[in-house]
C-alpha positions, 0 to 999 in steps of 0.5 A, spaced: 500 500 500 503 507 498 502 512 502 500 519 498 504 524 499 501 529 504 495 525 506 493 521 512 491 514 511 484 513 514 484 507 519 477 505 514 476 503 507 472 507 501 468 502 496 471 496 494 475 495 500 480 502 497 484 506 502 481 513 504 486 518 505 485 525 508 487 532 507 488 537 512 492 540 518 489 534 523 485 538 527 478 537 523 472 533 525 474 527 520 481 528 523 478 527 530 474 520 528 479 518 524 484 518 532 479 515 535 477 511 530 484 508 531 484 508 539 479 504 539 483 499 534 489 500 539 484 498 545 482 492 541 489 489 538 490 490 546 484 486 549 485 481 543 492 479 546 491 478 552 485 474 550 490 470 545 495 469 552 489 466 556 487 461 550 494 459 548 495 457 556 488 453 556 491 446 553 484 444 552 483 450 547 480 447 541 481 447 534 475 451 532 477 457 538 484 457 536 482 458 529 477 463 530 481 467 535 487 467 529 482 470 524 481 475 530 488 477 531 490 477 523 484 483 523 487 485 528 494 486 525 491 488 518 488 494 523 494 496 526 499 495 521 495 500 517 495 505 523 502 504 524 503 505 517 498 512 517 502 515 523 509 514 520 507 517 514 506 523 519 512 523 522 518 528 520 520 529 513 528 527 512 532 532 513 528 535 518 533 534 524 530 531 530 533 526 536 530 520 531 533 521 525 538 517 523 543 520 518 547 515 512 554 515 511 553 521 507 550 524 512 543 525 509 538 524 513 534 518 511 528 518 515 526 515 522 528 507 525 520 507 524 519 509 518 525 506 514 523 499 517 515 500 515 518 503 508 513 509 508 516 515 505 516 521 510 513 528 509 509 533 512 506 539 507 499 537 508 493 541 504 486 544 506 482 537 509 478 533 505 476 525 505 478 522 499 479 514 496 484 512 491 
């Protein structure tokens, strides 16, 4: 998935499963749903894994429950991903000089650890709001 230069991914789909981007400064009514939107997929991920914690220690768990909680936990993971995604292309742009950017033996600024491991370009000009789908 590529993330628009200058919009925020929204942690929901448009038709046809597209992703929805958002264009704005992130103090709008959309930005604010969109926020918590993902808390409560952070919340979820959360309670998920300890429920997957106290069903793998039960060795009478069956194969139903365990193929069921594994489907719950790849939603999950999709969620999170996709908001760890979002987030770390609102981080920084490179060359801006903040403690978690890192710089290449050539001295260029080359992002920060978090976006460099989830190999999203950086950027932060962002325009006026508006929802869109790609």
């Amino acid at each position: 998935m590529d993330i628009i230069s200058g919009l925020r991914l929204l942690p929901w789909s448009g038709p046809e499963g597209k992703p929805c981007y958002l264009a704005g400064d992130g103090t709008g009514y959309l930005s604010r749903v969109a926020d918590n939107v993902e808390s409560v997929q952070i919340g979820m991920a959360v309670d998920l894994l300890d429920h997957a914690s106290d069903l793998l220690a039960d060795r009478e768990a069956t194969q139903t429950q365990l193929h069921f909680l594994a489907c719950r936990l790849t939603e999950s993971l999709r969620d999170v991903v996709r908001l760890a995604r979002s987030r770390g292309a609102r981080l920084p742009a490179p060359g801006d000089e903040d403690a978690d950017t890192v710089k290449d033996e050539d001295g260029e600024c080359n992002g920060s650890p978090t976006s460099r491991a989830l190999g999203i370009r950086t950027h932060t000009s962002q325009p006026a709001e508006r929802s869109t789908t790609s």
